[in-house]
C-alpha positions in Angstrom: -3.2 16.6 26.9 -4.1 20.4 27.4 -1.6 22.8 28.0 -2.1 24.6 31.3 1.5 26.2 31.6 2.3 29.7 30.8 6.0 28.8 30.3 5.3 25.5 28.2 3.0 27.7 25.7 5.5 30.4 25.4 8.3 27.8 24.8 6.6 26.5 21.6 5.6 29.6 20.3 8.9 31.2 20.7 9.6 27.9 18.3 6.8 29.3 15.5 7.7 32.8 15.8 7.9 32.7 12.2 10.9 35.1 11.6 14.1 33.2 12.0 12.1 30.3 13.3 9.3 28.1 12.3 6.2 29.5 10.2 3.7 30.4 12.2 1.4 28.4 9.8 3.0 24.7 10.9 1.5 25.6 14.9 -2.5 25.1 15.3 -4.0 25.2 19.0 -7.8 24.1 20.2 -9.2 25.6 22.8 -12.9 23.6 23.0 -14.1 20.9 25.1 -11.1 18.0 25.9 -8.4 20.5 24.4 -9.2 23.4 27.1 -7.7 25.5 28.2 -5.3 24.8 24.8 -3.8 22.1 23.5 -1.0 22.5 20.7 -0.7 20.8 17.5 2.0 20.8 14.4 0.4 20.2 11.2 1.6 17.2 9.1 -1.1 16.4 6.1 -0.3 13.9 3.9 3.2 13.7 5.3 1.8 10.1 6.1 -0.6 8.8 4.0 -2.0 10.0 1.3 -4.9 12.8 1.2 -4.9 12.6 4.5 -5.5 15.5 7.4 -3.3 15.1 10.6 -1.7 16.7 13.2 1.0 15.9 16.0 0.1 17.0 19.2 3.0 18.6 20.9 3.3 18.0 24.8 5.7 19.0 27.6 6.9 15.2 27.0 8.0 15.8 23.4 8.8 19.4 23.1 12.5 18.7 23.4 12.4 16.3 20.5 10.6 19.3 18.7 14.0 21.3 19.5 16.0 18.7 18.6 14.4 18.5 15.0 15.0 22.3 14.4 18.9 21.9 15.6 19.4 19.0 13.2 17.8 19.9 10.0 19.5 23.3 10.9 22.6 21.3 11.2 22.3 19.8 7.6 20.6 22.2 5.5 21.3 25.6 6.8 17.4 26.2 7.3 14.5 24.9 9.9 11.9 24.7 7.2 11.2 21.0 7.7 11.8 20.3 10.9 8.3 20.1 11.6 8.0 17.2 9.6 10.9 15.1 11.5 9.6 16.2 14.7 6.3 14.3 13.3 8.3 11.2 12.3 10.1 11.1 15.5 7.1 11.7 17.4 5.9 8.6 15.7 8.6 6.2 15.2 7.7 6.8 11.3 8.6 7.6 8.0 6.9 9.5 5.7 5.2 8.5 2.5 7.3 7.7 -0.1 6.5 10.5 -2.1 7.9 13.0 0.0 11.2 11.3 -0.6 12.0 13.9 -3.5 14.1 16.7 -3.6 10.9 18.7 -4.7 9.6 18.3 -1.2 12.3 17.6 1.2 15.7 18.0 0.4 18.4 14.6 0.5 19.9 16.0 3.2 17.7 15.3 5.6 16.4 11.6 4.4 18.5 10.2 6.9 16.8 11.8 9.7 13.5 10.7 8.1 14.9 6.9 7.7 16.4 7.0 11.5 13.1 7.7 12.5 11.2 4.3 11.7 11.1 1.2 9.4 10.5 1.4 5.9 7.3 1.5 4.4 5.5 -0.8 2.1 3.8 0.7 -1.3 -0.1 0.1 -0.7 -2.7 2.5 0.4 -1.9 5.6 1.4 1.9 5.5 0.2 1.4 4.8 -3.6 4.7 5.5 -4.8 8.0 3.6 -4.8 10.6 5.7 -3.1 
């Protein structure tokens, strides 16, 4: 769904401002054909599946869960640097790939947000590794 509010737009970019926020980087926009005037976006490759390019669209509908992700890996870590990512599970009713179950990528604290957000995944395609 394109964004057409001024206020909306604002809202998530004041989200991404990428000081004591977000990174800029995690926010991507469109602004051709079905995504006019602009449509927003959080970038979550491979946080599914496996060599795999995706995004989340966010929408006035989820926006709030969007703040919520930033208050509670805040909450646990001190930091909002993955919050993107549970805003992507939540958005989806899914975990991540197993993989990212490592303190190299995502730190323990937060697994539980990432397990509240949808059933466990099977190894197979896509999510190659055991947890």
């Amino acid at each position: 769904m394109p964004a057409t509010d001024l206020a909306f737009v604002c809202r998530v970019l004041s989200i991404f401002d990428g000081f004591d926020r977000l990174s800029n980087d995690d926010v991507w926009w469109r602004t051709d054909d079905e995504y006019a005037p602009i449509t927003l976006f959080v970038n979550c490759n491979d946080l599914f599946f496996w060599g795999c390019s995706d995004c989340e669209e966010i929408t006035p509908d989820n926006i709030e869960l969007l703040e919520q992700a930033v208050k509670d890996v805040k909450a646990l870590t001190g930091n909002n640097g993955d919050a993107t990512a549970v805003f992507c599970c939540r958005a989806r009713n899914m975990r991540p790939q197993n993989a990212w179950y490592s303190t190299n990528h995502f730190p323990a604290e937060i697994w539980p947000l990432f397990d509240a957000a949808g059933p466990e995944r099977e190894v197979g395609p896509g999510n190659p590794k055991s947890r």
